[in-house]
N, C-alpha and C positions, 0 to 999 in steps of 0.2 A: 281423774275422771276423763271423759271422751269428750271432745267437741267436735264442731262441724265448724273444721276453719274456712272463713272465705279468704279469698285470693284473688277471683274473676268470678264471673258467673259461669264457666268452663272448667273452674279447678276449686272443688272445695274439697276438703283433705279432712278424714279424720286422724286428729289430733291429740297426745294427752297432754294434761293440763292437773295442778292439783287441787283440789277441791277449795274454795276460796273459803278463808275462816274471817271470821264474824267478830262485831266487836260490842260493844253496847246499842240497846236498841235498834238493832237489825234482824233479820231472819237469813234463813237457809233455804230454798226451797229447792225440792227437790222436781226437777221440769218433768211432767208427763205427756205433754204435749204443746206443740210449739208451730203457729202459723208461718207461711213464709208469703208477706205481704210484698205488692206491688214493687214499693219502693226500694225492698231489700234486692231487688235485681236493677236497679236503673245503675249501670255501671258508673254515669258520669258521677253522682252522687255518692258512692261508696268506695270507688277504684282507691283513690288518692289514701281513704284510711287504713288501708291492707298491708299484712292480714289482721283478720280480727274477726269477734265472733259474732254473729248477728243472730236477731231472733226476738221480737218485742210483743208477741202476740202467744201469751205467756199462759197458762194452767197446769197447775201442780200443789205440790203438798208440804207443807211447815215439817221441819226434820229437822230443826234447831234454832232456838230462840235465845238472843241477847239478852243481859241484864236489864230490867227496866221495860221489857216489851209485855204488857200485862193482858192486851189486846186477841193474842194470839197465840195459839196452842201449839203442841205438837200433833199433829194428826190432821191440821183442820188445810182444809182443801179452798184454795186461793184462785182467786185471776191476780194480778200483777203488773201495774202502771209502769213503764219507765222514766217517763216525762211525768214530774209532776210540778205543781207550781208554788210559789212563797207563799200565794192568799191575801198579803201586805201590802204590794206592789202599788204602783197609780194603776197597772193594766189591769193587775187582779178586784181590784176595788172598783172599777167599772167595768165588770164580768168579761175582759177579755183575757180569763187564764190562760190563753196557751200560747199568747206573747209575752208572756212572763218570761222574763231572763234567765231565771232560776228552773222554769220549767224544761227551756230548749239546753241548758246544760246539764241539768238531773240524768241518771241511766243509773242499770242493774249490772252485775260485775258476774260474769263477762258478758255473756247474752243467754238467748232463752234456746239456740241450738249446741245444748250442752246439757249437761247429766244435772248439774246443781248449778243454781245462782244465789248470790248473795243482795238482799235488797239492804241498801243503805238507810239507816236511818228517817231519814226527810220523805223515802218513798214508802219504807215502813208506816209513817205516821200517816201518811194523806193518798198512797197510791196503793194499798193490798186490798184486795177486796173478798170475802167470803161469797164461794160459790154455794150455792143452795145442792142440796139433794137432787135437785131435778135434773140440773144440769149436769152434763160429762166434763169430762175434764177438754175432752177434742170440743165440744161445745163452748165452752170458758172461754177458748181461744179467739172468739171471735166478741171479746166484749171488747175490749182496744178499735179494732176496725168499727164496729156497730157506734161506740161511742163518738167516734169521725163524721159518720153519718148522721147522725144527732144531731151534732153541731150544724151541721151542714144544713141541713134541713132547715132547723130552725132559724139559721139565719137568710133562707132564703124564702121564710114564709110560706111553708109548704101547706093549702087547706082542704078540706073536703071538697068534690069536686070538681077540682082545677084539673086539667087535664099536663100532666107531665112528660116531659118526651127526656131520655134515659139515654145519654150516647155510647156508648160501650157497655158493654155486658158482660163484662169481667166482673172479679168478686165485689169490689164495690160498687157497680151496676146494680149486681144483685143483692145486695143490703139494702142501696136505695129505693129498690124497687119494692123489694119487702116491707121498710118501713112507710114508703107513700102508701102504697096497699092498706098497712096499718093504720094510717090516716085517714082509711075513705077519701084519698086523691080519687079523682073522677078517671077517666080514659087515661091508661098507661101504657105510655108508647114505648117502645128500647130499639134500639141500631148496635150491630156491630157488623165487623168482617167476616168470623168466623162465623155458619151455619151453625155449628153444636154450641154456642155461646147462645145465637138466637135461640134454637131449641129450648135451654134453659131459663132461658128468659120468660119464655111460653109457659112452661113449666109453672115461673113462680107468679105467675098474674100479669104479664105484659098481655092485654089486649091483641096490641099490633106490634109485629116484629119486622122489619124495613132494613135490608143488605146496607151498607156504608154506601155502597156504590153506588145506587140508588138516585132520585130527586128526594133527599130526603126532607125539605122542606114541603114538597107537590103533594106526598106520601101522607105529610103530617095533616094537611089540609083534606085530604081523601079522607080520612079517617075521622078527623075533628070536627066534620058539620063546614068542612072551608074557612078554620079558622084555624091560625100556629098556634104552639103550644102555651100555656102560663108560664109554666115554670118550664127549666131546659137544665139539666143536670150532666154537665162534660167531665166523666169519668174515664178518660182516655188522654195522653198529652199530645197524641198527632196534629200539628197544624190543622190538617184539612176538615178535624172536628169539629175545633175553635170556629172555622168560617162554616159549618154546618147549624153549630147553635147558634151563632150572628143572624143566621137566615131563618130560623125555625123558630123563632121567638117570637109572640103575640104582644101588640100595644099593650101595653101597660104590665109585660111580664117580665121576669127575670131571669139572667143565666148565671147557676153557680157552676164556677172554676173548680172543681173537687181537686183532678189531678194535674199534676204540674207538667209542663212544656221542659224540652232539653232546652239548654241556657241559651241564653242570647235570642229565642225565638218572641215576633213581634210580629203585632200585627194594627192594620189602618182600624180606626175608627172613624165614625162620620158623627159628630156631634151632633149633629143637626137632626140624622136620620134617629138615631136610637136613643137619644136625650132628650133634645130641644122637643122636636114631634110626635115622638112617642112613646116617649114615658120607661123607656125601658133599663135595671137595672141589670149591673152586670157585678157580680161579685168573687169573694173568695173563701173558705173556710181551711185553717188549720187544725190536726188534731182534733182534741176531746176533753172536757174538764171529767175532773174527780165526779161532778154532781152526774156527767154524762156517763161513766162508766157505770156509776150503781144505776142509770135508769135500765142503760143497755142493757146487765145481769138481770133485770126485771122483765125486758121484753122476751128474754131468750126462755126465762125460765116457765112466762105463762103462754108459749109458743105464742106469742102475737108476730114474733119475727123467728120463722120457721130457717134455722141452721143447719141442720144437722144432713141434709140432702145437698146443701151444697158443698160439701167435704165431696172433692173424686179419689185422689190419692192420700193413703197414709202409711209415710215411707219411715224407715229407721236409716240415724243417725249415718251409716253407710251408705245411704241412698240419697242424701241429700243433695249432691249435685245434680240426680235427675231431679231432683225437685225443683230445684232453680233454673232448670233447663225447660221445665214443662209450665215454670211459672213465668219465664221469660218468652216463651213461644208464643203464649197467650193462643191456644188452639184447643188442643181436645183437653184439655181442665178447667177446674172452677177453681176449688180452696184444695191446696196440698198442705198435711200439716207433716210435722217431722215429730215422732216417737224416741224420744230421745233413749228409755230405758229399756228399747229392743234391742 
């Protein structure tokens, strides 16, 4: 079969590879489409495991079932967890599945920018998920990402109302922004650098759209009655966003950390200012449980979280390096997904 080897985010290579065989209680599936997420470009995080074949944003079709897999059919049309978690754990038994040990070492063989994967067993049981009718298979793709969001959300108390401010307007920008939407969040704000990122922002319900470069604190108060945001959502890992949601946040609101910072990067806090006086929470969220993925396959399928417009590119397996080139640019794209069986 064909893969999309990485190497850099400058050299991915297709590659053959043989079709990986199955053992008990596993599947096959065969990848129809496959997202290429933020992370799968942050070089420092992926360089050191090269080469190898990435792709976790997974929709495709059952085309062979292990002994014992009673669950799932030949034919039947899946989304596909990589990460999944024991359930047993002390983290999983106080709902924090995706610090589960077992979760951050579970994966699909080899990845989802390849012709067929093999789901193991353990992801078999707790990480396949049947796509509905409604949904496309390039739509499927985006239950992994949406289920991140979920999390995220939830853990940062997102409610009706509250007025949210959206720092990048990349694809996870725009999931969050969709599902606050989804929540009757009240005034929604978005920032990024690139103008055709703001555009789609516009697009999907951002109110007010405000350049990075901007007062983006001044902006927010223009906009919000002279008052920061509740909630502050930093889906970008640039330093200078981190001290943009520090400034843009209202007493008694919160900033979730969505995307990660290159390593070693730090920054002051003032206890006094965002703790002690005003109430302010700052957080984090990893990942997506099992339970987050079937809700995601649910918002997608009764359009409450509108997908399918933000796909811009959909490339084959030979094109993949522009795709990690246009996902690393972060400029004139939203969601590129890779067609594996073009």
């Amino acid at each position: 079969m064909r893969v999309a080897m990485y190497y850099n985010n400058r050299d991915i290579r297709v590659e053959e590879m043989p079709v990986p065989k199955i053992g008990p209680g596993e599947l096959l599936i065969r990848v129809e489409a496959s997202g290429i997420c933020g992370s799968d470009v942050m070089e420092w995080y992926r360089i050191h495991k090269a080469p190898l074949v990435l792709g976790h944003e997974v929709g495709g079709e059952v085309v062979d079932v292990g002994d014992g897999v009673t669950r799932y059919r030949l034919g039947d049309r899946v989304s596909v967890a990589h990460h999944v978690p024991c359930n047993t754990c002390h983290y999983c038994l106080n709902g924090h599945h995706t610090m589960c040990d077992t979760l951050r070492k579970t994966n699909f063989d080899p990845g989802g920018f390849a012709e067929y994967l093999r789901v193991p067993r353990i992801n078999s049981d707790r990480g396949v998920f049947p796509l509905p009718d409604e949904i496309s298979f390039e739509e499927g793709t985006f239950t992994e990402p949406l289920a991140c969001v979920l999390r995220g959300q939830r853990i940062a108390r997102i409610q009706p109302g509250q007025c949210v401010l959206i720092i990048g307007s990349g694809i996870s920008g725009m999931l969050h922004l969709e599902l606050a939407r989804a929540q009757a969040a009240g005034r929604l704000i978005a920032t990024d650098v690139a103008q055709y990122r703001l555009d789609m922002a516009q697009r999907f319900g951002a109110e007010v759209v405000i350049h990075a470069d901007d007062d983006v604190p001044d902006r927010v108060r223009e906009a919000n009655d002279g008052r920061l945001a509740d909630r502050v959502i930093v889906c970008t890992g640039a330093a200078p966003a981190v001290h943009q949601a520090l400034d843009s946040v209202d007493r008694g609101g919160t900033v979730l950390f969505f995307a990660p910072t290159d390593p070693g990067t730090t920054i002051p806090i003032s206890i006094d200012k965002f703790f002690f006086r005003n109430d302010i929470t700052l957080t984090t969220s990893y990942a997506g449980s099992p339970a987050d993925h079937v809700t995601a396959i649910e918002l997608i399928r009764t359009r409450r979280v509108r997908v399918k417009n933000m796909i811009t590119h959909r490339l084959g397996l030979a094109e993949s390096s522009l795709g990690f080139q246009l996902v690393a640019q972060a400029q004139d794209s939203m969601k590129v997904i890779i067609e594996p069986q073009r």
